[in-house]
PDB file with SEQRES, HELIX, SHEET and CRYST1 records, atoms N, CA, C and O in Angstrom:
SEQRES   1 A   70  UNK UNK UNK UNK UNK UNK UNK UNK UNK UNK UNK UNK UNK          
SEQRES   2 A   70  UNK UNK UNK UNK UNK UNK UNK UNK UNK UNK UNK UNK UNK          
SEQRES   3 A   70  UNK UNK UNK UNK UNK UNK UNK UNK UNK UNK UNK UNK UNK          
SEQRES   4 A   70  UNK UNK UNK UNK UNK UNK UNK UNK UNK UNK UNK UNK UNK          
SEQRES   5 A   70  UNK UNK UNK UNK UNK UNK UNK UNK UNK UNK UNK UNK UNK          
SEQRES   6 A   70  UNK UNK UNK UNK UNK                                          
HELIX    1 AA1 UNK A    7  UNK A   26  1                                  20    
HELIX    2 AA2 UNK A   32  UNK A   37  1                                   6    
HELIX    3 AA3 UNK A   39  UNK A   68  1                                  30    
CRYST1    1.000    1.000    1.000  90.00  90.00  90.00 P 1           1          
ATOM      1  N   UNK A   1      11.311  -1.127 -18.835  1.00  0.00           N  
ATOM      2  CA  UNK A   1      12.175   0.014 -18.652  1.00  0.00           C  
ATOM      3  C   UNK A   1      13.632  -0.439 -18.660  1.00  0.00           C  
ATOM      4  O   UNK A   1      14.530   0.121 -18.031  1.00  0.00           O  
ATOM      5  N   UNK A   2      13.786  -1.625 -19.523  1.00  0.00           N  
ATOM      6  CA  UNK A   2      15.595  -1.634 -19.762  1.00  0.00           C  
ATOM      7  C   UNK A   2      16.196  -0.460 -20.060  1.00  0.00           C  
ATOM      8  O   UNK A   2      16.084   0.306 -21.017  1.00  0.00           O  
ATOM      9  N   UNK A   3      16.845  -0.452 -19.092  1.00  0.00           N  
ATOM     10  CA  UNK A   3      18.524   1.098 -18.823  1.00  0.00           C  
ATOM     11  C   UNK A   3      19.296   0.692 -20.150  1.00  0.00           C  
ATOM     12  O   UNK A   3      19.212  -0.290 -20.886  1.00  0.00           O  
ATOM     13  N   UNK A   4      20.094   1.855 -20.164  1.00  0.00           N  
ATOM     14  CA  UNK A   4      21.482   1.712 -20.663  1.00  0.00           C  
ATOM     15  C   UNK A   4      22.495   1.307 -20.071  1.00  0.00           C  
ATOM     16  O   UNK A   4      23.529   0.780 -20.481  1.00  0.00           O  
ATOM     17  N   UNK A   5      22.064   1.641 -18.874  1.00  0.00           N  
ATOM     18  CA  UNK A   5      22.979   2.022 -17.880  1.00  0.00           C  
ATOM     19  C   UNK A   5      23.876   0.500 -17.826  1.00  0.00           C  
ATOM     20  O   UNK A   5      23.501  -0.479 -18.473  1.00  0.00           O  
ATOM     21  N   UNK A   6      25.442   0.488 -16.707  1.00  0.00           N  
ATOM     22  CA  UNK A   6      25.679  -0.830 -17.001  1.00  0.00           C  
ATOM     23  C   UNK A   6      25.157  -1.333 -15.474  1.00  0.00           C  
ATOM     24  O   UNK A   6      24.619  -0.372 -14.925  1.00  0.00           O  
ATOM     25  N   UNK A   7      25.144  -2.626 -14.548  1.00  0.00           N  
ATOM     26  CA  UNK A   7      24.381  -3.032 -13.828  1.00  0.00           C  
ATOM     27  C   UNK A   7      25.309  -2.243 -12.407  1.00  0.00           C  
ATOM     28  O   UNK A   7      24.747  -1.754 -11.427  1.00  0.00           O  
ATOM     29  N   UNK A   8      26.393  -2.274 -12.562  1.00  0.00           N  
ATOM     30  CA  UNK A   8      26.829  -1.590 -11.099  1.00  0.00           C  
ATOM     31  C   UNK A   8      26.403  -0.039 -10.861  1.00  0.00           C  
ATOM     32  O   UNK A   8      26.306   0.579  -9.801  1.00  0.00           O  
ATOM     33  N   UNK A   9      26.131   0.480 -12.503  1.00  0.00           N  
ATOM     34  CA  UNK A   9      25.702   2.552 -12.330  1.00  0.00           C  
ATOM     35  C   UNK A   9      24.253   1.688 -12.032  1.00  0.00           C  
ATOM     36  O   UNK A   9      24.183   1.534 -10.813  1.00  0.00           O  
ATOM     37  N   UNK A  10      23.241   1.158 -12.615  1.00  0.00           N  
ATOM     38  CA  UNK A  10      22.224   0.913 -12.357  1.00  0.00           C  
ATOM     39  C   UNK A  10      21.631   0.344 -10.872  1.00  0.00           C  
ATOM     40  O   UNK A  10      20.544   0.562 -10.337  1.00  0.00           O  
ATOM     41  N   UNK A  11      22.682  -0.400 -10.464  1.00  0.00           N  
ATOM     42  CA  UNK A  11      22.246  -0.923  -8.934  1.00  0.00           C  
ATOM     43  C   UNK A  11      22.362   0.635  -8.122  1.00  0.00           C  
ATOM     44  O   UNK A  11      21.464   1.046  -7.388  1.00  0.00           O  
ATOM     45  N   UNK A  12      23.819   1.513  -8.445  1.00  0.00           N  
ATOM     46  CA  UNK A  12      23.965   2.911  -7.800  1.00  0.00           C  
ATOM     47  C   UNK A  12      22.541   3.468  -7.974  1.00  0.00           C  
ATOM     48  O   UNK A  12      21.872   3.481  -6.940  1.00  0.00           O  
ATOM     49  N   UNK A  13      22.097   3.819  -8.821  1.00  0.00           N  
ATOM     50  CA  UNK A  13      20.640   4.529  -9.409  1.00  0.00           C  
ATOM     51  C   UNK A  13      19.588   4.113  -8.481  1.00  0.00           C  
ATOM     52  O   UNK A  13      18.843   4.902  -7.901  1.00  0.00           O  
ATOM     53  N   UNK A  14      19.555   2.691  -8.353  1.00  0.00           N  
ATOM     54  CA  UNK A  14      18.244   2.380  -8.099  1.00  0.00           C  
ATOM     55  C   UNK A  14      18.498   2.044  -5.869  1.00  0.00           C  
ATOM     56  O   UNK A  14      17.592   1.900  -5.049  1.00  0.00           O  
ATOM     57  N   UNK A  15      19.688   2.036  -5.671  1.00  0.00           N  
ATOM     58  CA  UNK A  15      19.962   2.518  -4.332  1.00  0.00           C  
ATOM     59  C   UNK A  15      19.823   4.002  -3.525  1.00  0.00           C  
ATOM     60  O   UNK A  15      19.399   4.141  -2.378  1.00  0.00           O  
ATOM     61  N   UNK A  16      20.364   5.228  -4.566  1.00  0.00           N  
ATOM     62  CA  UNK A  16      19.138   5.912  -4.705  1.00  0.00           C  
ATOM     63  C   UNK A  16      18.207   6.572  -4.672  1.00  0.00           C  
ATOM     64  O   UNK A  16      18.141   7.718  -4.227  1.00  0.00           O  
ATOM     65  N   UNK A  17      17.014   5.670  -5.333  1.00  0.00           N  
ATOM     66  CA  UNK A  17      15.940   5.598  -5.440  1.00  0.00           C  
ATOM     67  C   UNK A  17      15.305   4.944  -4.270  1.00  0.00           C  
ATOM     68  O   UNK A  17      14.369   5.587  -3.794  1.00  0.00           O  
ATOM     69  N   UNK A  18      15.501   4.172  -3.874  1.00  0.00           N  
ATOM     70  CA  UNK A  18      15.621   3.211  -2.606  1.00  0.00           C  
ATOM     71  C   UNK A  18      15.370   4.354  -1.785  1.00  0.00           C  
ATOM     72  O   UNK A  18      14.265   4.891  -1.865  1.00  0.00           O  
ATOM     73  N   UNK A  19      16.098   4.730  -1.132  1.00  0.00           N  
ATOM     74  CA  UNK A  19      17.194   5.966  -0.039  1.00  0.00           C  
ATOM     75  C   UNK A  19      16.081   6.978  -0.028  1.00  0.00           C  
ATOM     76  O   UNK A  19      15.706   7.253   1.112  1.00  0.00           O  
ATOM     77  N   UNK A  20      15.321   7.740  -1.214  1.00  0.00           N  
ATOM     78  CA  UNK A  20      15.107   8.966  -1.027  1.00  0.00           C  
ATOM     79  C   UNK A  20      13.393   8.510  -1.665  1.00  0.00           C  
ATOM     80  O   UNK A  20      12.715   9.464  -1.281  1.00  0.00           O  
ATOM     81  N   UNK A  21      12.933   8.039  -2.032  1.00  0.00           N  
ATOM     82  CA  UNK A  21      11.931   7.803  -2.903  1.00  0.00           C  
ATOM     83  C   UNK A  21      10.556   7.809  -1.449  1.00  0.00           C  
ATOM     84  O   UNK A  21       9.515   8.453  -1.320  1.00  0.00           O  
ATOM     85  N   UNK A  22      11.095   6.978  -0.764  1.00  0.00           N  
ATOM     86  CA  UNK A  22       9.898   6.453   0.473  1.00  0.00           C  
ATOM     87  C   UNK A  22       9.760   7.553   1.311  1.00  0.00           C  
ATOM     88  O   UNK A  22       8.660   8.020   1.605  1.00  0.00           O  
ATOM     89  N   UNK A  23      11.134   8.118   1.828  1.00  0.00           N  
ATOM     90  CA  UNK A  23      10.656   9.389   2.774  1.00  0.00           C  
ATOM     91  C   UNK A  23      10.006  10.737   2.050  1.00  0.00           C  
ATOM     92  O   UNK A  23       9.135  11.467   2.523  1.00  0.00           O  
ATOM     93  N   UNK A  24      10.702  10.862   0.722  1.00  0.00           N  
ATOM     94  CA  UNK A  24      10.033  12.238  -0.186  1.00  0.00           C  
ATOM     95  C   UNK A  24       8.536  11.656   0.055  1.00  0.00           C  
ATOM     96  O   UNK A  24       7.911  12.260   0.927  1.00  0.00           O  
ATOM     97  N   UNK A  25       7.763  10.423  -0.668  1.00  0.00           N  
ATOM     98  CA  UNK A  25       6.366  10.131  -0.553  1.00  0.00           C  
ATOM     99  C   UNK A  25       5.784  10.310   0.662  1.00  0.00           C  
ATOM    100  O   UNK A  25       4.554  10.313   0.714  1.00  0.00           O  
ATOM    101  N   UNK A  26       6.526  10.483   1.803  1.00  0.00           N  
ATOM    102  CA  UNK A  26       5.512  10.249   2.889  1.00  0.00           C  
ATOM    103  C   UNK A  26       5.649  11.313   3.250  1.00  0.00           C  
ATOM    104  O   UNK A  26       4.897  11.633   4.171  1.00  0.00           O  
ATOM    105  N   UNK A  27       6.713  12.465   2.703  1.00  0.00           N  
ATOM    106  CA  UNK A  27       6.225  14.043   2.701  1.00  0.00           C  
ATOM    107  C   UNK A  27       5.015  14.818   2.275  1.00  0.00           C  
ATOM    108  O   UNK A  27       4.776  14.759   1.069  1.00  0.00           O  
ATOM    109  N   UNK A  28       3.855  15.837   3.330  1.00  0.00           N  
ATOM    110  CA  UNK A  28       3.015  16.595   3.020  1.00  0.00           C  
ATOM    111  C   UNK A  28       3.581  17.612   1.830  1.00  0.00           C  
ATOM    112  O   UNK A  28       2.864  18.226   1.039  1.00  0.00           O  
ATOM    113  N   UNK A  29       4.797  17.641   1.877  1.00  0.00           N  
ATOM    114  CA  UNK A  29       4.879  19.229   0.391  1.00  0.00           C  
ATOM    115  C   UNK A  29       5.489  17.990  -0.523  1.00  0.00           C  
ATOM    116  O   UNK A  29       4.616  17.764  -1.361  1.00  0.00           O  
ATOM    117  N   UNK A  30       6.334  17.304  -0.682  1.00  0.00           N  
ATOM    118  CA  UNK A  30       6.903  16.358  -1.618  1.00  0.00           C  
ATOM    119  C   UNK A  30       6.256  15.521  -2.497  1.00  0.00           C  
ATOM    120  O   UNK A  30       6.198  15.529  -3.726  1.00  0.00           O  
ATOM    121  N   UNK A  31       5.539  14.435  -1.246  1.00  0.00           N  
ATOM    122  CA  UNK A  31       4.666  13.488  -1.917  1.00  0.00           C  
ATOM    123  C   UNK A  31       3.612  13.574  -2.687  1.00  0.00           C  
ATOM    124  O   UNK A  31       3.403  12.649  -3.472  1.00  0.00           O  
ATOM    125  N   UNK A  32       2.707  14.709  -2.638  1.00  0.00           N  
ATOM    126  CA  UNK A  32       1.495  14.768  -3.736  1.00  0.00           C  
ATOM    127  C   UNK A  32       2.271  14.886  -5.158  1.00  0.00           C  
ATOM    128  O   UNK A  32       1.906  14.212  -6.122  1.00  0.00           O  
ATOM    129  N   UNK A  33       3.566  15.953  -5.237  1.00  0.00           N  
ATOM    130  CA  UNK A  33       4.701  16.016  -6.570  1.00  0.00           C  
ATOM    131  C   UNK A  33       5.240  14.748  -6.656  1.00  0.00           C  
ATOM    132  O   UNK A  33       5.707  14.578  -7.782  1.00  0.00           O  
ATOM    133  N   UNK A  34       5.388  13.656  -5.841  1.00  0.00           N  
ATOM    134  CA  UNK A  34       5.850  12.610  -6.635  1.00  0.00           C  
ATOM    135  C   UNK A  34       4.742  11.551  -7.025  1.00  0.00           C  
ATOM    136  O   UNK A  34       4.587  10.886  -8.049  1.00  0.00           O  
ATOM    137  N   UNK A  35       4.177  11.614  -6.091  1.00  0.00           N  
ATOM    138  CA  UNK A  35       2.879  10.881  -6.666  1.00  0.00           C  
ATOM    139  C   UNK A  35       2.146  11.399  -8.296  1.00  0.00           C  
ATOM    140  O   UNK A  35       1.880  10.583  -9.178  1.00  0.00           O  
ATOM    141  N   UNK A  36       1.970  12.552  -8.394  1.00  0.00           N  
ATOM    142  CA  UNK A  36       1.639  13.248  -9.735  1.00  0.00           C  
ATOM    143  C   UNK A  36       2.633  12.526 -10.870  1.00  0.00           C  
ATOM    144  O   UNK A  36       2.294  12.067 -11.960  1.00  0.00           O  
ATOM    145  N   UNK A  37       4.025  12.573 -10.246  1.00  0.00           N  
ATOM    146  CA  UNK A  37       5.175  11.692 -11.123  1.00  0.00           C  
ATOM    147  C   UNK A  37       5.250  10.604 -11.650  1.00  0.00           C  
ATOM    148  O   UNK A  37       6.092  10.186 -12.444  1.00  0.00           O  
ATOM    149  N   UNK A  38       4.417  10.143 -11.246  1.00  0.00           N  
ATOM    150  CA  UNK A  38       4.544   8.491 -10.676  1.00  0.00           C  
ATOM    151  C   UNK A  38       6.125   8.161 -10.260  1.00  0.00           C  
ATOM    152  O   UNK A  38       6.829   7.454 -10.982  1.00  0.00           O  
ATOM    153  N   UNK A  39       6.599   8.744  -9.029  1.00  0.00           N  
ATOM    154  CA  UNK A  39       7.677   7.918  -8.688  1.00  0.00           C  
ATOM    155  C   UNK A  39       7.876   6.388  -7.974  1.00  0.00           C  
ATOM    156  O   UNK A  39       8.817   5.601  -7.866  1.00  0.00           O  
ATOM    157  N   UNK A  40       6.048   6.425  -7.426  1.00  0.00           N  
ATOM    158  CA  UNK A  40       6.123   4.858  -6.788  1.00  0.00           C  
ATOM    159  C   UNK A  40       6.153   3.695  -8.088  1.00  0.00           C  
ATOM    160  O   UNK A  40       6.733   2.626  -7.899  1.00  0.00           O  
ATOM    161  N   UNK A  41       5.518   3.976  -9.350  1.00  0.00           N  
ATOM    162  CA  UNK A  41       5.343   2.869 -10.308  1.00  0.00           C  
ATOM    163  C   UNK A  41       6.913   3.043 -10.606  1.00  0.00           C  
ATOM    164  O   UNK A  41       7.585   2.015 -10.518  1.00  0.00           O  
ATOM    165  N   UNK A  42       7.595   4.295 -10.965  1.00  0.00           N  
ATOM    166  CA  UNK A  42       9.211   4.297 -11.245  1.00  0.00           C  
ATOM    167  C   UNK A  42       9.974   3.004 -10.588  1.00  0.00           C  
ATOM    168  O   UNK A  42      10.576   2.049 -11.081  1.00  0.00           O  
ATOM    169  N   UNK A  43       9.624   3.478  -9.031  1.00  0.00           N  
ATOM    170  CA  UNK A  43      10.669   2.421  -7.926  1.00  0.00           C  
ATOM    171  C   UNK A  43      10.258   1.366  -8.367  1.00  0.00           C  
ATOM    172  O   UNK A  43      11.105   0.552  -8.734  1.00  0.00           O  
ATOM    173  N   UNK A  44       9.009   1.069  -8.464  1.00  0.00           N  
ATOM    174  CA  UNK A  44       8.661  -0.925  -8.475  1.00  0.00           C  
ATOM    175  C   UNK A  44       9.287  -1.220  -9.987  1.00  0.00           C  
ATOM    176  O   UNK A  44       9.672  -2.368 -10.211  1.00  0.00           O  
ATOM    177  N   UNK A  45       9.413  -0.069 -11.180  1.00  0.00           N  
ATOM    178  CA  UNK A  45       9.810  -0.826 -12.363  1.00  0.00           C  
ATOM    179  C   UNK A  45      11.258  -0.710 -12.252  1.00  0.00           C  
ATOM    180  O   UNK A  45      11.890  -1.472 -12.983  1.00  0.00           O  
ATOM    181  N   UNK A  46      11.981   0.139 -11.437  1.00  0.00           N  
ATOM    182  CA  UNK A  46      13.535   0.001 -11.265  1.00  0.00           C  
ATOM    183  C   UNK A  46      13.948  -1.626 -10.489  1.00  0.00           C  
ATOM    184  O   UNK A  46      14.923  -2.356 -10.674  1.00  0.00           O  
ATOM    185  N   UNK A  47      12.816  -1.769  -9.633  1.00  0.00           N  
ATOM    186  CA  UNK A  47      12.892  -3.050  -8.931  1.00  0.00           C  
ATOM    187  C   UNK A  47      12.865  -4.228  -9.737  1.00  0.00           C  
ATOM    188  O   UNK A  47      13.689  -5.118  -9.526  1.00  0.00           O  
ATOM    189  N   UNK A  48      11.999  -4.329 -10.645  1.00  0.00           N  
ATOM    190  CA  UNK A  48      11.950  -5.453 -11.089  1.00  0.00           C  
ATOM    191  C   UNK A  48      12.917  -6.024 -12.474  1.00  0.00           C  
ATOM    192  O   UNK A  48      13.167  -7.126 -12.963  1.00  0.00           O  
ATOM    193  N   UNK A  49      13.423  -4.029 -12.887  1.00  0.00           N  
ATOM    194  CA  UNK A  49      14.674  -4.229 -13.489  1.00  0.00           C  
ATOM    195  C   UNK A  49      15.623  -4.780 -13.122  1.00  0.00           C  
ATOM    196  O   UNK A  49      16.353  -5.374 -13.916  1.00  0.00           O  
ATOM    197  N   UNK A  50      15.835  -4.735 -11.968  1.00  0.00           N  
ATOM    198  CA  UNK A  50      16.979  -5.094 -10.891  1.00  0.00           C  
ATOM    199  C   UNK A  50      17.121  -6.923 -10.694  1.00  0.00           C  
ATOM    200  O   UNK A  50      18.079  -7.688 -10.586  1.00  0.00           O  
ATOM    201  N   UNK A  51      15.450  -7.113 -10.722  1.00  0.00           N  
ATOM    202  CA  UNK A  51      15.861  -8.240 -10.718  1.00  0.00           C  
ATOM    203  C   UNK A  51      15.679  -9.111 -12.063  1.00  0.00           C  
ATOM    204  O   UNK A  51      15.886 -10.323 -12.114  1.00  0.00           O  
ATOM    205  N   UNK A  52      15.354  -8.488 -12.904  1.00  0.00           N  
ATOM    206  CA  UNK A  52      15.760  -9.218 -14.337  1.00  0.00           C  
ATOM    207  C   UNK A  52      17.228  -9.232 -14.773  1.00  0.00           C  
ATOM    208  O   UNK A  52      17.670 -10.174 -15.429  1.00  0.00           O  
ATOM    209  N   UNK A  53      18.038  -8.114 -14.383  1.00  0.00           N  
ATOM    210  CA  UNK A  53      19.524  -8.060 -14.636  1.00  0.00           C  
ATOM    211  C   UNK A  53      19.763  -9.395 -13.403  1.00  0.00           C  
ATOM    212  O   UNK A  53      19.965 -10.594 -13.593  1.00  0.00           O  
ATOM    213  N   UNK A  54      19.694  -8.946 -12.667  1.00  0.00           N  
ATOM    214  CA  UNK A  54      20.137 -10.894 -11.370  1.00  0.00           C  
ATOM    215  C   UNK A  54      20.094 -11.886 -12.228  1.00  0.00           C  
ATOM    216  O   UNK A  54      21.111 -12.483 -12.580  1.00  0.00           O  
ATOM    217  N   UNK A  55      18.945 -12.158 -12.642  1.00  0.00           N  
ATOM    218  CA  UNK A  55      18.392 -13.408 -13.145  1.00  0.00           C  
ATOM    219  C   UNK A  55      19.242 -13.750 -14.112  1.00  0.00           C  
ATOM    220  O   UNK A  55      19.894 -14.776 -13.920  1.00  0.00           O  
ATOM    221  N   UNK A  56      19.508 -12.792 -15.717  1.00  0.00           N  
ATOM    222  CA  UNK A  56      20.250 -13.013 -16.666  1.00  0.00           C  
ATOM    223  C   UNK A  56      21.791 -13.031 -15.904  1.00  0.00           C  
ATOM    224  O   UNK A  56      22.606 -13.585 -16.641  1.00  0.00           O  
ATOM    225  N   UNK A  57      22.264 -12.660 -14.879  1.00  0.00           N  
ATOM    226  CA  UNK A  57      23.720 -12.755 -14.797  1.00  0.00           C  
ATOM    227  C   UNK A  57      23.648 -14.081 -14.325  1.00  0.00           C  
ATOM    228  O   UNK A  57      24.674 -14.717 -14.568  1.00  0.00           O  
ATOM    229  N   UNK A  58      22.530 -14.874 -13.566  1.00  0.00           N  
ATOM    230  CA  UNK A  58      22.604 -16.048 -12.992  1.00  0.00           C  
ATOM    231  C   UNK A  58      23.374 -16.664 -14.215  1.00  0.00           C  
ATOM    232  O   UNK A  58      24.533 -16.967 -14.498  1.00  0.00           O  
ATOM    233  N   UNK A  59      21.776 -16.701 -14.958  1.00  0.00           N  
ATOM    234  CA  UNK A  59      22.171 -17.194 -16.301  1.00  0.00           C  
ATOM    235  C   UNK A  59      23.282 -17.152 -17.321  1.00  0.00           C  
ATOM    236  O   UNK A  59      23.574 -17.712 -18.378  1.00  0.00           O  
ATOM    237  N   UNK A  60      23.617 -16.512 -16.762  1.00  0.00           N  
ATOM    238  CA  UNK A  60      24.942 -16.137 -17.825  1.00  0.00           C  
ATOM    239  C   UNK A  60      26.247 -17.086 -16.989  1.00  0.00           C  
ATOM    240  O   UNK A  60      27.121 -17.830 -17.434  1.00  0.00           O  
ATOM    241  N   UNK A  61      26.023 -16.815 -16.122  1.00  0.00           N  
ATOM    242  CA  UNK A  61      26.848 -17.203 -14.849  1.00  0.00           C  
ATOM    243  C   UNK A  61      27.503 -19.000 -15.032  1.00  0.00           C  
ATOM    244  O   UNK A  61      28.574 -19.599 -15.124  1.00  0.00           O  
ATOM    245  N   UNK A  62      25.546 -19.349 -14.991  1.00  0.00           N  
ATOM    246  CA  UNK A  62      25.575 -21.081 -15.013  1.00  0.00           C  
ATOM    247  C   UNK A  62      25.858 -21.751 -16.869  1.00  0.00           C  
ATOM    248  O   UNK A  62      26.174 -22.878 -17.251  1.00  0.00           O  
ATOM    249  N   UNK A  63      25.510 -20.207 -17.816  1.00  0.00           N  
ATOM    250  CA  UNK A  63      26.345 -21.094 -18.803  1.00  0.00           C  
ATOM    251  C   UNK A  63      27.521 -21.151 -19.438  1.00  0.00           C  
ATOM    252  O   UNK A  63      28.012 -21.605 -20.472  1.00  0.00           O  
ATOM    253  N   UNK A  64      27.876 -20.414 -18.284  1.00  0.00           N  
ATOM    254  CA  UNK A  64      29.877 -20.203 -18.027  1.00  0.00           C  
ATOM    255  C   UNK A  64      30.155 -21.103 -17.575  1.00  0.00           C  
ATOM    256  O   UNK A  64      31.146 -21.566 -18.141  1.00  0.00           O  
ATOM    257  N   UNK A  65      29.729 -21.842 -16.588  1.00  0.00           N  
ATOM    258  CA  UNK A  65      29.909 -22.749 -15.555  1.00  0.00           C  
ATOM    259  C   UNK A  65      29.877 -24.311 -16.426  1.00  0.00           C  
ATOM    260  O   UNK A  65      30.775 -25.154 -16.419  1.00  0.00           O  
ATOM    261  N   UNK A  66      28.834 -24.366 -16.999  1.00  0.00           N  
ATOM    262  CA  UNK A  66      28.502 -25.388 -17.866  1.00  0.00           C  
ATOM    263  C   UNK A  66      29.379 -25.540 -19.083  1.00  0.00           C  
ATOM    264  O   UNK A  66      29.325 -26.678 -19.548  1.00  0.00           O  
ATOM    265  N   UNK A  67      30.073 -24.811 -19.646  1.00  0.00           N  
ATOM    266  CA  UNK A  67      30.611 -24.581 -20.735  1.00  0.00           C  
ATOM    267  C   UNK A  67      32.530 -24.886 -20.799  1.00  0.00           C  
ATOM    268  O   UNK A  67      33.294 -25.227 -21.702  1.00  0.00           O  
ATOM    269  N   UNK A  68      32.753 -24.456 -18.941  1.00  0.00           N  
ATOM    270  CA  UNK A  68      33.840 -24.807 -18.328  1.00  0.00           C  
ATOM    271  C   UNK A  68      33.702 -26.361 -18.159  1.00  0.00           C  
ATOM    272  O   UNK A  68      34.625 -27.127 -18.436  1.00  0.00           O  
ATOM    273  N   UNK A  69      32.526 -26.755 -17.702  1.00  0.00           N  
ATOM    274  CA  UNK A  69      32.383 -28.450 -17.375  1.00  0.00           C  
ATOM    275  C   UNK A  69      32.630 -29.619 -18.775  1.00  0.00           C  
ATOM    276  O   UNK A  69      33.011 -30.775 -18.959  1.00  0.00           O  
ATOM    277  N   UNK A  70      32.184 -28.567 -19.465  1.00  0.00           N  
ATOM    278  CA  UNK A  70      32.554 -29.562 -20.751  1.00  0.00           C  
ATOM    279  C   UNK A  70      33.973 -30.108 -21.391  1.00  0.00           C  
ATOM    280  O   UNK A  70      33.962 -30.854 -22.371  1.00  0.00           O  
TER     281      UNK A  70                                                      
END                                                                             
């Protein structure tokens, strides 16, 4: 589920999602509608978006770093 989005609207998005996602699910009128949604598989794939953008900025990060060392 790579966004368009850029990583600071995307961290906003998926904060959130964060925020409102867990209490709507553990609502009797809410949660059966998000569950039907799949908003819990949503959150875990916003999550792990989240941390694939980390990872590549590491990366990006250390071959800035490396590139300065030279």
């Amino acid at each position: 589920m790579i966004s368009d989005l850029s990583d600071k609207a995307f961290k906003r998005w998926l904060d959130v999602l964060e925020m409102t996602t867990p209490p709507l699910l553990a609502s009797t009128h809410y949660g059966p509608m998000l569950r039907a949604q799949n908003a819990e598989q949503e959150l875990e794939e916003a999550r792990t978006e989240w941390r694939e953008r980390q990872e590549r900025a590491r990366a990006r990060a250390l071959k800035a770093e490396a590139s300065y060392a030279d």
